[in-house]
C-alpha positions as CSV (number, residue, x, y, z in Angstrom):
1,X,0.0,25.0,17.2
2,X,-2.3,24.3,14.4
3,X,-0.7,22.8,11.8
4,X,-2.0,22.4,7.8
5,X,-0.4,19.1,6.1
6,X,-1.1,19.2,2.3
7,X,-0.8,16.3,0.5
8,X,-3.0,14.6,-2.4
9,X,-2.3,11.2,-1.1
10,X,-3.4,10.1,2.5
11,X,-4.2,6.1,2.1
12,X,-3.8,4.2,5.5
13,X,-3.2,0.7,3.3
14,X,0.2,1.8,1.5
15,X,3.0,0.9,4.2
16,X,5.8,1.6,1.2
17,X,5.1,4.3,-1.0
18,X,7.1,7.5,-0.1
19,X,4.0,9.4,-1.3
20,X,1.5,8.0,1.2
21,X,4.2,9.1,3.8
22,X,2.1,12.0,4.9
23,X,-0.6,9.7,6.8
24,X,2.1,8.3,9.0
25,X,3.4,11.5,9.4
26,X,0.4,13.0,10.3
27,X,-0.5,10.9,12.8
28,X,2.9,11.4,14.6
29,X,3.0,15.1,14.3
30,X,-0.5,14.4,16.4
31,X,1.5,12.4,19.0
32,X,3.6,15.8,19.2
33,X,0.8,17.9,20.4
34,X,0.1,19.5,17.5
35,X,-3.0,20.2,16.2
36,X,-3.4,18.8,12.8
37,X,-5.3,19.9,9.4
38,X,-4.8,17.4,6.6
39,X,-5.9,18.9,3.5
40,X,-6.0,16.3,0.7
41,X,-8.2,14.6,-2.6
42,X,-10.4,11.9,-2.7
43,X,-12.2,10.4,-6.1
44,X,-15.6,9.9,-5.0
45,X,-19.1,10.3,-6.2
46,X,-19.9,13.5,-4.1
47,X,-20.5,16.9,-6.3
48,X,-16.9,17.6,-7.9
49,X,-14.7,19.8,-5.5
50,X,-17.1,20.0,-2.7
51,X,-15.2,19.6,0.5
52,X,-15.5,17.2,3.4
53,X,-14.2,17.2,6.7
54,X,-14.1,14.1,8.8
55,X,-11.7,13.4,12.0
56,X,-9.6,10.0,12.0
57,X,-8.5,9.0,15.6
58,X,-4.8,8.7,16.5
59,X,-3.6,5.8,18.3
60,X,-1.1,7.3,21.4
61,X,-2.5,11.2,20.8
62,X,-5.5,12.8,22.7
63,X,-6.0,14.7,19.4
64,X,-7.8,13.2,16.3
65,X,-6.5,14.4,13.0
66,X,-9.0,16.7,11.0
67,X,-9.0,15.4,7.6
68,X,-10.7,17.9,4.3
69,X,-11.2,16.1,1.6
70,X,-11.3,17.3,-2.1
71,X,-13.8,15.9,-4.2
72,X,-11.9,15.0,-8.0
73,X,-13.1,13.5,-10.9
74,X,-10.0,14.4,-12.9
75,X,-11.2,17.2,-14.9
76,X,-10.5,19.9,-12.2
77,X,-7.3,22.4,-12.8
78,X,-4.6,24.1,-10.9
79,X,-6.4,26.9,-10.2
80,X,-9.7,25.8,-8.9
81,X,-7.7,23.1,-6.6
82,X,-6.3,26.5,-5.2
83,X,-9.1,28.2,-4.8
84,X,-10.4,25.4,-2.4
85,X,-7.0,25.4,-0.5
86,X,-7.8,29.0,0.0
87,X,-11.3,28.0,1.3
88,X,-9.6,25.4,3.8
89,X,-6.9,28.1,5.1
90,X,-9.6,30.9,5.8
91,X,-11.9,28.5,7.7
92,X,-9.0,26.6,9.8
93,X,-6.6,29.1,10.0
94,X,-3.1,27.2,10.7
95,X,-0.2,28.7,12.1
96,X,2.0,26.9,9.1
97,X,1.8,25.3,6.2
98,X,3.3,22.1,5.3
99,X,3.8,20.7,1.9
100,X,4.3,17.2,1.4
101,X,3.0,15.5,-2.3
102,X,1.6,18.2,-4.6
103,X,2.1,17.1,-7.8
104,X,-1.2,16.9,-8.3
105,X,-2.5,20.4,-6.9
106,X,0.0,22.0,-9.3
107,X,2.5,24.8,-7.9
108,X,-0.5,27.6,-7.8
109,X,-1.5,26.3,-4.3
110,X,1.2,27.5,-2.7
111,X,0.8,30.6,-3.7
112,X,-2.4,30.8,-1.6
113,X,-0.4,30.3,1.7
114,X,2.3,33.1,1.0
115,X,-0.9,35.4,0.0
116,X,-2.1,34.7,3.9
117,X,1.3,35.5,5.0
118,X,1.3,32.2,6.3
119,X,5.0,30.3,7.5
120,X,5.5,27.0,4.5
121,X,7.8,24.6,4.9
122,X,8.5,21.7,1.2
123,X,9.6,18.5,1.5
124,X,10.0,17.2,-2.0
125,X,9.5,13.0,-1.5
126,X,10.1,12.6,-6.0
127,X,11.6,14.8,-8.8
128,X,8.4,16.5,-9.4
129,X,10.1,20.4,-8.3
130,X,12.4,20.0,-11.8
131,X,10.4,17.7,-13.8
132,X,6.6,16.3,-13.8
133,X,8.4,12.8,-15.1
134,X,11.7,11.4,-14.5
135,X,11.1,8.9,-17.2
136,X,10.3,8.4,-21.1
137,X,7.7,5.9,-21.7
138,X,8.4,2.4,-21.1
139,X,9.2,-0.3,-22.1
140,X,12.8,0.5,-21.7
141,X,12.6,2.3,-18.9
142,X,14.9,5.4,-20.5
143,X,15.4,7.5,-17.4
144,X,17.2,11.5,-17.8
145,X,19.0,13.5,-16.1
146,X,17.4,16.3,-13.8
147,X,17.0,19.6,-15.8
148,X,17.1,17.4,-19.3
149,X,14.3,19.3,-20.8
150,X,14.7,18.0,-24.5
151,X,14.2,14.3,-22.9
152,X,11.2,15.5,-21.3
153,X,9.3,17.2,-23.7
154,X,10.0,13.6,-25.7
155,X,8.5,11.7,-23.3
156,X,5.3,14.5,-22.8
157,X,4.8,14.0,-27.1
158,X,5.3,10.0,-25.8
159,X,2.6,10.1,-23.3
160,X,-0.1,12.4,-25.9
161,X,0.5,10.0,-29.1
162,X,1.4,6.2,-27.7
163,X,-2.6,5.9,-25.7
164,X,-2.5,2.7,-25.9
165,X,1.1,1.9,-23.2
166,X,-0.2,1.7,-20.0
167,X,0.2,4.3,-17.6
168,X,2.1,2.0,-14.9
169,X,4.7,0.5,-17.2
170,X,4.9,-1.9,-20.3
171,X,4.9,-1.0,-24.0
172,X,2.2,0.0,-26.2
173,X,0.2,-2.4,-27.3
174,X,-0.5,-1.0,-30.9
175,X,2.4,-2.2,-33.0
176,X,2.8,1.3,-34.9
177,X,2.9,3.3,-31.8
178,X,5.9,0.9,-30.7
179,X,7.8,2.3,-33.4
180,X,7.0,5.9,-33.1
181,X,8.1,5.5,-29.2
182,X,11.4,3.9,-30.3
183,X,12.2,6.7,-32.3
184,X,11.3,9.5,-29.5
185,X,13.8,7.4,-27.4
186,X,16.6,7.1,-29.5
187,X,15.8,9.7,-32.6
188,X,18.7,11.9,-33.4
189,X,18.1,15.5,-35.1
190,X,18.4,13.6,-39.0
191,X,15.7,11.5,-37.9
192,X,13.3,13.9,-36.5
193,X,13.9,15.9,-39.3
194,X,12.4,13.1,-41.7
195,X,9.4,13.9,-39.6
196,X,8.5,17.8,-39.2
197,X,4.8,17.3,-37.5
198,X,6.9,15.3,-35.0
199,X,9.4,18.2,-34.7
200,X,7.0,20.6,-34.5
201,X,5.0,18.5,-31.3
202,X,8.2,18.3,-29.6
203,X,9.1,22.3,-30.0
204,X,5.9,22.6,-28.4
205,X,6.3,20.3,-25.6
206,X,9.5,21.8,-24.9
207,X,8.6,25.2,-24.9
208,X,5.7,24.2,-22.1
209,X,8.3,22.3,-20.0
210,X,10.4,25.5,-19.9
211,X,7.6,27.3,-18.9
212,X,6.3,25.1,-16.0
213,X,9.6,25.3,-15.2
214,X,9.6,28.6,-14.7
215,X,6.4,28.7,-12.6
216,X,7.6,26.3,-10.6
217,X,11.1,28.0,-9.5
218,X,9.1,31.3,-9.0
219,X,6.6,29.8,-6.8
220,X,9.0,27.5,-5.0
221,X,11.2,30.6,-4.3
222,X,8.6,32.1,-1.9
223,X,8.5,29.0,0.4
224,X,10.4,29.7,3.9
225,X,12.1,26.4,3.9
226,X,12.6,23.7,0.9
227,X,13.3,20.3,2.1
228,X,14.1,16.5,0.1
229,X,13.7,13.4,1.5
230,X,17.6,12.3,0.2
231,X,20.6,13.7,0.5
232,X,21.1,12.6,-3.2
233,X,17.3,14.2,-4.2
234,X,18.1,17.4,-2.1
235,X,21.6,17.9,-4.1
236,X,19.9,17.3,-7.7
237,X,17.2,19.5,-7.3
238,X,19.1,22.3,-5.8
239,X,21.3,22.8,-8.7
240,X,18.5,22.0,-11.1
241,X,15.9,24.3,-9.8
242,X,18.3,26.9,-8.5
243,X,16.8,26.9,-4.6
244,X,18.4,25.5,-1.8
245,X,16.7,22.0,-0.7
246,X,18.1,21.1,2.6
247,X,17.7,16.9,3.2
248,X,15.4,15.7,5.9
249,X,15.1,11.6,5.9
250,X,11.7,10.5,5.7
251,X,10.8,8.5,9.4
252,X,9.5,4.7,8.9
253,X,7.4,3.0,11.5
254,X,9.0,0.6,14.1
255,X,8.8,-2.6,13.2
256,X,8.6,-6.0,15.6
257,X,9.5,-8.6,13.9
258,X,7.7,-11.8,14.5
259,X,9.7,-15.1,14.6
260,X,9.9,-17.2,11.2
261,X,11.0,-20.8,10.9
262,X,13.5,-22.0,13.2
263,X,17.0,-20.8,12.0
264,X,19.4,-23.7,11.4
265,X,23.1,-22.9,10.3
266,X,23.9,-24.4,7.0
267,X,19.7,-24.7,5.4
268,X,18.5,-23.1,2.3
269,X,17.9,-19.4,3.1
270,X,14.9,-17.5,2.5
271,X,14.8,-13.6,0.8
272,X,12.4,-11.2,0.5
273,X,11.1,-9.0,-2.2
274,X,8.8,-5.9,-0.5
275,X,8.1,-3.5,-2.9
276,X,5.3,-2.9,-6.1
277,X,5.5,-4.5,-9.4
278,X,6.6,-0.8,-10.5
279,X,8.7,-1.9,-13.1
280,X,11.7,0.7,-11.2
281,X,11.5,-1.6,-8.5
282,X,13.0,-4.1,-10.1
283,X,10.5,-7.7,-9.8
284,X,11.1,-8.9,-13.3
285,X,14.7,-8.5,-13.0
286,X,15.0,-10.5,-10.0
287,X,12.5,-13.2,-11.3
288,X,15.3,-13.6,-14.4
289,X,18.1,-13.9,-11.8
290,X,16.6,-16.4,-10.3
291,X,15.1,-18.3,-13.1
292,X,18.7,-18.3,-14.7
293,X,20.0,-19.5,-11.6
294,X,17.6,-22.6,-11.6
295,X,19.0,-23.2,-15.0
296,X,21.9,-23.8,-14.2
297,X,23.3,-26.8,-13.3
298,X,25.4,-26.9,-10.0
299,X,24.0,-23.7,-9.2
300,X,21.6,-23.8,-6.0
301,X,19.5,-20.5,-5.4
302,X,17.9,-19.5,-2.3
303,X,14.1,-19.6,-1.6
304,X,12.0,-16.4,-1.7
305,X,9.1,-14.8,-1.3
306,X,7.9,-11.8,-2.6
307,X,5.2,-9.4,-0.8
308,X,3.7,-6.8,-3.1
309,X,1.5,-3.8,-2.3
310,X,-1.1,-4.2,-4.9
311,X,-0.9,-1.3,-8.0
312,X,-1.9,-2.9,-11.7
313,X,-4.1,-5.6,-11.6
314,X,-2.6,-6.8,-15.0
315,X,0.7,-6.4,-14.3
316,X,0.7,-7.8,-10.6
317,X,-1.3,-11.0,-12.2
318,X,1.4,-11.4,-15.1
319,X,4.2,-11.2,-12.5
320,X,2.4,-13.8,-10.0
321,X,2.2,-16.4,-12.9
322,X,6.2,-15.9,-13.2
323,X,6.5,-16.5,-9.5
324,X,4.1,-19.4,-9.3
325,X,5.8,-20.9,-12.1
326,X,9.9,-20.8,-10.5
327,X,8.6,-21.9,-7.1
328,X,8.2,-18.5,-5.4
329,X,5.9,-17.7,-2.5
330,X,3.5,-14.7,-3.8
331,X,1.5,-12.5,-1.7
332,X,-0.3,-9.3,-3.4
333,X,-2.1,-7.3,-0.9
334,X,-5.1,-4.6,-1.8
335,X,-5.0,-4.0,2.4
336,X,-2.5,-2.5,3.9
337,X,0.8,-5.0,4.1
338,X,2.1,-6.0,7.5
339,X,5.5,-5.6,7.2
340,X,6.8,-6.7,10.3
341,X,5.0,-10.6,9.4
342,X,7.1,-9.9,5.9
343,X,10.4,-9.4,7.4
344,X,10.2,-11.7,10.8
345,X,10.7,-14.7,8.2
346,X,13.5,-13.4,5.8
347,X,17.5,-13.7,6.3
348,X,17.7,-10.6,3.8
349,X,16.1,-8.4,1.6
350,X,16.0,-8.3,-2.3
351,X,16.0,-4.8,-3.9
352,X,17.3,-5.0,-7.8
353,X,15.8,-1.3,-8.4
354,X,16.6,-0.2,-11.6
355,X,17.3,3.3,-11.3
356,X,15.5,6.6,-9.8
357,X,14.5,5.4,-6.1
358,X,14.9,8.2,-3.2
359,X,15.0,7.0,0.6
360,X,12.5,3.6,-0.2
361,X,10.6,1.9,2.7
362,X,11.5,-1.4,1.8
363,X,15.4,-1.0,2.5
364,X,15.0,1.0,5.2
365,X,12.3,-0.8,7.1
366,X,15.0,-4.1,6.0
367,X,17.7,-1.8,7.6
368,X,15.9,-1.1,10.8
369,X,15.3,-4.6,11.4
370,X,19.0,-5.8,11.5
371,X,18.5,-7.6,7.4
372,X,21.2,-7.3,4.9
373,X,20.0,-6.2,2.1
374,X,21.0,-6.7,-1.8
375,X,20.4,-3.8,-4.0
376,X,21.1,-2.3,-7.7
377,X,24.0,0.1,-7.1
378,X,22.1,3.3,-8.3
379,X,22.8,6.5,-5.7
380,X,19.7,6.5,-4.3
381,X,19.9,3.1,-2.1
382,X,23.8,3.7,-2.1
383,X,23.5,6.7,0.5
384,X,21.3,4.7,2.9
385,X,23.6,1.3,2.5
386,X,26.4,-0.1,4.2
387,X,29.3,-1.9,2.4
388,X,29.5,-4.2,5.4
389,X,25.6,-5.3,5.5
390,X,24.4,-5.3,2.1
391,X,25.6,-6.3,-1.4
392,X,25.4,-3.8,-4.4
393,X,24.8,-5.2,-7.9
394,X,24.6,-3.2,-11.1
395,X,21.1,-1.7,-12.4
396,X,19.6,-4.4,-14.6
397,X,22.2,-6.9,-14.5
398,X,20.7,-10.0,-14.3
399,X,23.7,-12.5,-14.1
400,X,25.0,-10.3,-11.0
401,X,22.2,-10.9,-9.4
402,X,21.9,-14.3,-9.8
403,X,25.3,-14.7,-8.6
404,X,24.5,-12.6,-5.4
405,X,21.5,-14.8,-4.7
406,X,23.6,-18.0,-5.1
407,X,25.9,-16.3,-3.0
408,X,23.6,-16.4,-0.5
409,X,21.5,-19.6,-0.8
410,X,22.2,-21.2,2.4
411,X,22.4,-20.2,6.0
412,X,26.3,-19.4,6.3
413,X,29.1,-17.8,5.8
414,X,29.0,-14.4,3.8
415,X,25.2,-14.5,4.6
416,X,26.1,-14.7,9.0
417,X,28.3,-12.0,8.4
418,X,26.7,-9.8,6.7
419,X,23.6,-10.3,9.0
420,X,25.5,-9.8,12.1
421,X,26.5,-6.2,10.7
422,X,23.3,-5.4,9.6
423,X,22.0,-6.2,13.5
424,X,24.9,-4.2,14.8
425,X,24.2,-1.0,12.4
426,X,20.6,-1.3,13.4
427,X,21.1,-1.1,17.3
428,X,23.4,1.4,16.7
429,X,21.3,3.8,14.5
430,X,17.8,2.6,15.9
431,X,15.9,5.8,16.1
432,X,18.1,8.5,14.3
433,X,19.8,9.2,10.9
434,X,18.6,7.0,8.4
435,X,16.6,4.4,10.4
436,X,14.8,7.4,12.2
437,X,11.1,6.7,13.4
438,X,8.5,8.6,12.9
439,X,8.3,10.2,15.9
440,X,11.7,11.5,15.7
441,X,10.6,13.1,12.2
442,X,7.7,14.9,13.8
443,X,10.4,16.5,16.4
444,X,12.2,18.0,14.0
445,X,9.4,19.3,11.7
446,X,8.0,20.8,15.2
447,X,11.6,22.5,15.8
448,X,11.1,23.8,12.2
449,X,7.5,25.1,12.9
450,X,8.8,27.1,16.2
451,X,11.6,28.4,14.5
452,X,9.1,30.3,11.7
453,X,6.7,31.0,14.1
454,X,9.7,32.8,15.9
455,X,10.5,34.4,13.2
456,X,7.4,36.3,12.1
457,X,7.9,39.6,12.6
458,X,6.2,41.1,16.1
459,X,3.2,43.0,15.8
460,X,3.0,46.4,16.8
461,X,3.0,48.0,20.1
462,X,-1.0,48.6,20.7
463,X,-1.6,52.2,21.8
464,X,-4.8,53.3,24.1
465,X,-5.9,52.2,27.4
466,X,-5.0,49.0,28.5
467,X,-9.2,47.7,28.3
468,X,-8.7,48.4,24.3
469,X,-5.6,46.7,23.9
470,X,-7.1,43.9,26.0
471,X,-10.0,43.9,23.3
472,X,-7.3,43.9,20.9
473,X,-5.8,41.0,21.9
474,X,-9.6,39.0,21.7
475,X,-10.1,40.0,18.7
476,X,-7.1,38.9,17.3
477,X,-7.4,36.0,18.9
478,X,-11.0,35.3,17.5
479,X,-9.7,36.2,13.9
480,X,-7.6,33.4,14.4
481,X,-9.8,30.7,15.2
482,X,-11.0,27.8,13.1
483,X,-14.7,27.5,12.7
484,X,-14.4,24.3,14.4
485,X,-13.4,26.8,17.0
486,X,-15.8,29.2,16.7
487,X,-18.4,26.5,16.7
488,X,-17.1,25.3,19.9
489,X,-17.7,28.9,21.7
490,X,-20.7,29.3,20.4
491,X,-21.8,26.1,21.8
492,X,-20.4,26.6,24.9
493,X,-22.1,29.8,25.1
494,X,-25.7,28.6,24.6
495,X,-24.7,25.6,27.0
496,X,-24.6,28.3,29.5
497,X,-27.7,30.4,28.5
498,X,-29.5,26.9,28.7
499,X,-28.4,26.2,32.5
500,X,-29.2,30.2,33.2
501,X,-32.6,30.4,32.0
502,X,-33.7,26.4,32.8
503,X,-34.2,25.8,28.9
504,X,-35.2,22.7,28.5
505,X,-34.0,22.6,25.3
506,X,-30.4,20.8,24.1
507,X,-27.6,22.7,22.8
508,X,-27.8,21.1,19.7
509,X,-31.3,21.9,18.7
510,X,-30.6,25.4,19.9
511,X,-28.1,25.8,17.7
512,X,-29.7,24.4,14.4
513,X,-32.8,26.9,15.4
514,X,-30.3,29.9,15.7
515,X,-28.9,29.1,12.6
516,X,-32.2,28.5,10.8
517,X,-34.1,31.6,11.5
518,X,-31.9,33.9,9.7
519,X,-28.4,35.5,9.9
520,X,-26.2,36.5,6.3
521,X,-25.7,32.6,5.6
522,X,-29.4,31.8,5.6
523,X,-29.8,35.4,3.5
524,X,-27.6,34.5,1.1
525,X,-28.8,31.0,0.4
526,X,-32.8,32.1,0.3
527,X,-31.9,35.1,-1.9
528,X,-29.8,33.6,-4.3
529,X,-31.2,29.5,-3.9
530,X,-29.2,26.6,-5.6
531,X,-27.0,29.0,-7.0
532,X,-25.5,30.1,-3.5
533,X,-24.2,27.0,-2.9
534,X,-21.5,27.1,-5.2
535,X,-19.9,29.9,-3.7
536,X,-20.0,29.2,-0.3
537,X,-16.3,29.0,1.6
538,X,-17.2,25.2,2.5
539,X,-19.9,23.7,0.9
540,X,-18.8,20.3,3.3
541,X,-20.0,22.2,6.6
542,X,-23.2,21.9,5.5
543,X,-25.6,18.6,3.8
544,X,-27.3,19.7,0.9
545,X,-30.7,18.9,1.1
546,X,-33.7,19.5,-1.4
547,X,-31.6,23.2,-2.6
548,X,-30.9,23.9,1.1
549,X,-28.5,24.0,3.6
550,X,-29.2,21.8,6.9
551,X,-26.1,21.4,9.7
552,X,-23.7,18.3,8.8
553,X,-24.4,14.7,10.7
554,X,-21.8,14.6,13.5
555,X,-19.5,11.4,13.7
556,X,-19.5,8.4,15.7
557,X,-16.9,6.7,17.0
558,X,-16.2,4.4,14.1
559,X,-16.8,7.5,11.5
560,X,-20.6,6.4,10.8
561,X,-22.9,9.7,10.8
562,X,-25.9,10.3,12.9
563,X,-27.9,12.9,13.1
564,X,-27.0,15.6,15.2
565,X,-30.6,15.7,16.8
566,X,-30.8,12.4,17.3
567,X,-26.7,13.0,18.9
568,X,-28.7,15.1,21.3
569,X,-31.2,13.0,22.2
570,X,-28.6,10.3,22.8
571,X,-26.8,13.1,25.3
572,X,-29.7,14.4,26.8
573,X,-30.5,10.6,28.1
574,X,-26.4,10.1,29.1
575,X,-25.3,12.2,31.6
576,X,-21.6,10.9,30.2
577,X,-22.8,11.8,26.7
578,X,-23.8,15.4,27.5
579,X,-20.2,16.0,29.0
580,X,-18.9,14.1,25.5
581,X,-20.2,16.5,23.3
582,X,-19.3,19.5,25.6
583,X,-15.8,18.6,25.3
584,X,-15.1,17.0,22.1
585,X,-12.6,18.5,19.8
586,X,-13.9,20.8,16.9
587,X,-17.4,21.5,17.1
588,X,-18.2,22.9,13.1
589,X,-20.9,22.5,10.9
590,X,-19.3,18.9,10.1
591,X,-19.2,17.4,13.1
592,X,-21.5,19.0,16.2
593,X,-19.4,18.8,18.5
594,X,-17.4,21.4,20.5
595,X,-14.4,22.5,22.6
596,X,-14.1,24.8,25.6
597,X,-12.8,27.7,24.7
């Protein structure tokens, strides 16, 4: 079963955002058997929403995942990111659709699925279903209720006339838009009244939130199954956008810890903050606890060390001075964070989230490891903690979180017990519920494919001989077929003229000749010249080269291109290479290689 995974995030070096989840998933949904189609965006300096296809290998699989990439450069809207999702669907025709992080397609795309008649599965991993932010601009961090659209449309008019707050968190820097956010915060009706150009912005912020609104719930009501990766999440938006959302826990990789210092009963303990400097994570919270706690006299705190996955260069520099500065082992990584190294030296795990956090990594990779944890008491962490292996502190409370940490300074007593039930809960959940792997998540999302595959309704009963409805049955299966597909049958059919007729030509260069000397594709592109190009299906099957269309370089083994004659020349000389490109996966236009029909 070929499978499309949407999401506009697939980053191999973020272990811990919930929206980079799809790569991991991916890759396990590979493990499954499944045939994978990642459809996804990539900022780069190619043409603006040209595509490209690459495939990244999967360690454990025999299949490689087939990655399309979206060229962006931020100006492009909802409805040409759709049209190109149509272009990926007709070209690799999957049996379903999955959505993971589409925030930033807009809800128009999947629209283009249920057009195909194609099965779609949701799985919301934020709030973005009921609102596009959860939050009013910083600093205070004001969160809202789901379905609060007054708040929202505040914080839209926030966004539009504070440019100078930064778009990961802090106040704006310009002293008169620090007052103008203070009052979009906490204004009542009197004092928006004093100010009717205001009013009038936030009428017509709030008439556009209703609307998207709208679009969304309409859209989202044509998806076969709607999913949320919390119980908590799947509960909110439910009632908020009036569709079901069933909860599905996100899997997290298996971690082996690797030994820290020798453990000796009654020495200063060591905790760990994993996480981002997002200010909803919490980092400046915990660097007051602990600051207050070195203040205080009598008082002895625990070491730590914090690991961060690297966001805002400003703001993860500011917060490594406060670190440096109290003693505090700082590690910021641009690469992706090895979070088994992170863990294997910690007696617990530090989580003073301030509010709005659905199934994080952090606690559940802690979790999975047998680590207490200590976390703000908010309901997304309190669904995935234990009262007997963790301890729960009030969002934002800084002198209850210093107190935990003191609680906890040294190697004994509350601290042995509450990792002794942490190891218990994580050999008796390792694999399932909410310390799930991977793998186990890619099971159940293949249960769910089968059962809307199942579901479709039957086709017709094929009248006529039983030669036609044979042909029938080809055909259908032909209009099925990706062009990776196609490419591959096509390739395999002039492999075989070649050995029939003695040609002494390679397959390769008998292709790129067939295709050069005509057909509706060349047609197109000599009638019409630079023009064509724009709207071709794919414009990343092909290089563009001098206003003309040549194949695409196939791939090596480390994702380099070649040339594809020079591919052939290489397989013509290897009798191991010839069979390499006979049977390798997904011979199309952007990659040259092919698969036996």
């Amino acid at each position: 079963m070929r499978v499309a995974l949407v999401s506009h995030e697939l980053r191999s070096d973020a272990t811990l955002r919930l929206r980079s989840h799809a790569r991991g998933l991916a890759s396990a949904l590979a493990r499954a058997g499944l045939e994978v189609e990642v459809f996804t965006l990539e900022a780069c300096t190619r043409r603006r929403l040209t595509q490209r296809r690459r495939q990244v290998p999967v360690k454990g699989a025999d299949k490689a995942l087939g990655v399309t990439s979206v060229a962006v450069d931020g100006s492009e809207t909802a409805s040409e990111l759709a049209a190109a999702f149509g272009a990926f669907l007709d070209r690799e025709h999957p049996a379903v659709c999955h959505f993971e992080s589409i925030a930033a397609f807009g809800p128009s795309i999947l629209g283009e699925a249920r057009e195909r008649e194609l099965p779609t599965v949701y799985c919301a991993r934020d709030p973005w279903p009921a609102h596009d932010q959860l939050t009013l601009t910083l600093p205070d961090l004001a969160p809202f209720e789901l379905g609060d659209c007054e708040a929202e449309a505040r914080g839209v008019v926030a966004r539009e006339m504070c440019p100078s707050a930064p778009g990961g968190g802090g106040g704006p820097v310009n002293p008169g838009e620090r007052v103008l956010l203070r009052l979009l915060l906490h204004g009542d009706a009197a004092d928006l009244a004093a100010r009717p150009e205001l009013e009038a912005r936030i009428s017509a912020a709030r008439e556009r939130v209703q609307a998207d609104r709208a679009h969304k719930r309409s859209v989202l009501s044509t998806v076969d199954r709607r999913f949320a990766a919390s119980r908590m999440l799947a509960r909110q938006l439910s009632a908020t956008v009036g569709r079901a959302f069933t909860p599905r826990l996100p899997g997290v990789e298996p971690v082996a810890l690797r030994p820290g210092e020798p453990e000796v009963e009654g020495t200063r303990s060591s905790l760990l903050f994993m996480g981002s400097s997002c200010p909803l994570e919490g980092l400046d919270l915990l660097l007051d606890a602990l600051r207050e706690l070195l203040a205080t006299p009598g008082r002895e705190a625990p070491g730590l060390r914090v690991v961060l996955e690297a966001t805002d260069p400003a703001r993860d520099s500011a917060l490594a001075l406060r670190a440096e500065a109290l003693g505090v082992e700082f590690e910021c990584r641009r690469s992706a964070l090895d979070a088994s190294r992170a863990l294997g030296g910690a007696d617990a795990l530090v989580f003073p989230a301030r509010w709005g956090q659905f199934a994080p990594a952090s606690v559940r990779l802690a979790q999975a490891s047998g680590l207490p944890v200590i976390a703000a008491s908010i309901p997304g962490l309190e669904e995935f903690l234990s009262p007997a292996s963790s301890i729960l502190v009030e969002p934002g409370d800084v002198g209850q979180l210093a107190g935990a940490l003191a609680s906890l300074a040294h190697r004994t007593g509350h601290l042995e017990e509450l990792r002794a039930a942490a190891s218990q809960r994580a050999v008796a959940q390792a694999g399932g519920g909410a310390l799930k792997g991977l793998d186990a998540e890619a099971r159940e999302w293949l249960q769910t494919y089968e059962e809307l595959a199942a579901s479709r309704p039957a086709p017709g009963a094929d009248d006529g001989p039983r030669h036609v409805q044979e042909f029938r049955a080809e055909l259908a299966e032909v209009g099925r077929a990706s062009f990776g597909e196609l490419f591959g049958r096509v390739e395999l059919g002039l492999e075989q003229l070649r050995g029939a007729f003695g040609l002494t030509e390679d397959t390769a260069s008998l292709m790129a000749r067939a295709i050069a000397r005509g057909g509706p594709l060349a047609d197109r592109v000599a009638d019409a010249g630079e023009g064509a190009l724009e709207g071709l299906p794919l414009v990343g099957d092909s290089l563009e080269e001098e206003g003309r269309l040549v194949p695409r370089p196939r791939p090596c083994g480390l994702g380099i291109a070649e040339p594809a004659e020079d591919a052939a020349e290489d397989a013509a000389e290897d009798p191991a290479g010839r069979e390499q490109l006979a049977l390798g996966r997904g011979a199309d236009p952007a990659h040259g290689t092919g698969v036996q029909a």
